[in-house]
Structures are given as C-alpha cells and as structure tokens.
N, C-alpha and C positions, 0 to 999 in steps of 0.2 A: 659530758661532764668528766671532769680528769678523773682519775679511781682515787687521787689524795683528795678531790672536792677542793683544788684551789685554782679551777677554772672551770670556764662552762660558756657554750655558743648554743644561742637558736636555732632552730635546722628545722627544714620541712623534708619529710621521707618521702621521698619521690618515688622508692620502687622497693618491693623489697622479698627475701624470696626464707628459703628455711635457712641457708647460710651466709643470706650479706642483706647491705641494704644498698641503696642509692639517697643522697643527702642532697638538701642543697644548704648550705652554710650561711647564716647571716655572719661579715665578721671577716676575721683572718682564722685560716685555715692551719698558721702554724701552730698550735695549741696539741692540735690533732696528730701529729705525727711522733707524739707520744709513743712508745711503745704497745700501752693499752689503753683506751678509754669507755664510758657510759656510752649508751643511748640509751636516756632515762625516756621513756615512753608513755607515762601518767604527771600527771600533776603532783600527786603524792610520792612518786617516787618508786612503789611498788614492782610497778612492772616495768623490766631494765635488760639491754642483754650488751654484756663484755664484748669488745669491738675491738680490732684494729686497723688500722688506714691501706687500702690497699691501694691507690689510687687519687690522684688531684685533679679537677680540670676548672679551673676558675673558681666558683663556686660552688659547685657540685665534688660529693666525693664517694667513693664508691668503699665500704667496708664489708668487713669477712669478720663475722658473729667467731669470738672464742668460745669454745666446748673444750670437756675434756681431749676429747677425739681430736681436734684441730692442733691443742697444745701438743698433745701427745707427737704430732706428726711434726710439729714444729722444734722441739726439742731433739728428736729424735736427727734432725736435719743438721741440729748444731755439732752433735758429737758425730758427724760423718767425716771421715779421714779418708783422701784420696789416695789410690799407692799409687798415683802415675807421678 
C-alpha cells in the first residue's frame, strides 16, 4: 500500500528474512517504485512494516524493510561529497 493509501497491490511473500522480503506482485509493479511503501501484513491493518523496492523481476520483487537504522545509513549516503 502507497504510505499516502492511494494505491495498493496483492502480493504473496514468498521469502522473507529480518531485513527484506521476497514478493510476488499481482498487477503492475510501477506503483512500487515509490520512494517508500507498506507491506500491510494482516487484514486489519495492524501488523505493517515500511518498505522500499530494491529490485523487479517480472512479477516478483525483492524489498529492504525501512528502520531507523536503514534510513539513518540512507540519508547519511545523500549528504556524501566526493573530493575526487
């Protein structure tokens, strides 16, 4: 589900570990290439973890679960300045 809630694809998790998953996507995949999205995990909604798309391969698509930790290392990357 997009993080605004104004899209949303069925997926079945195919694999999944403490920092990513493995998807397979009913649908079109571009939705996904969002910046960030859901993987809502319950029916109700409850149980959810912050995604972003590492990866495409037809159907399947391979994400890496946002934490603090993860952003931290990600932001951290933006403000790198090369001296070469």
């Amino acid at each position: 589900m997009g993080v605004d809630g104004t899209w949303q694809r069925r997926c079945v998790l195919v694999d999944a570990s403490a920092s990513g998953a493995k998807l397979e996507v009913e649908g079109s995949t571009d939705p996904l290439k969002a910046q960030e999205f859901f993987l809502v995990l319950s029916s109700t909604g409850l149980a959810f973890r912050r995604c972003e798309l590492i990866w495409v391969d037809g159907s399947h698509v391979g994400v890496q679960f946002v934490t603090a930790k993860t952003k931290a290392r990600t932001n951290a990357g933006k403000h790198f300045v090369s001296s070469q």
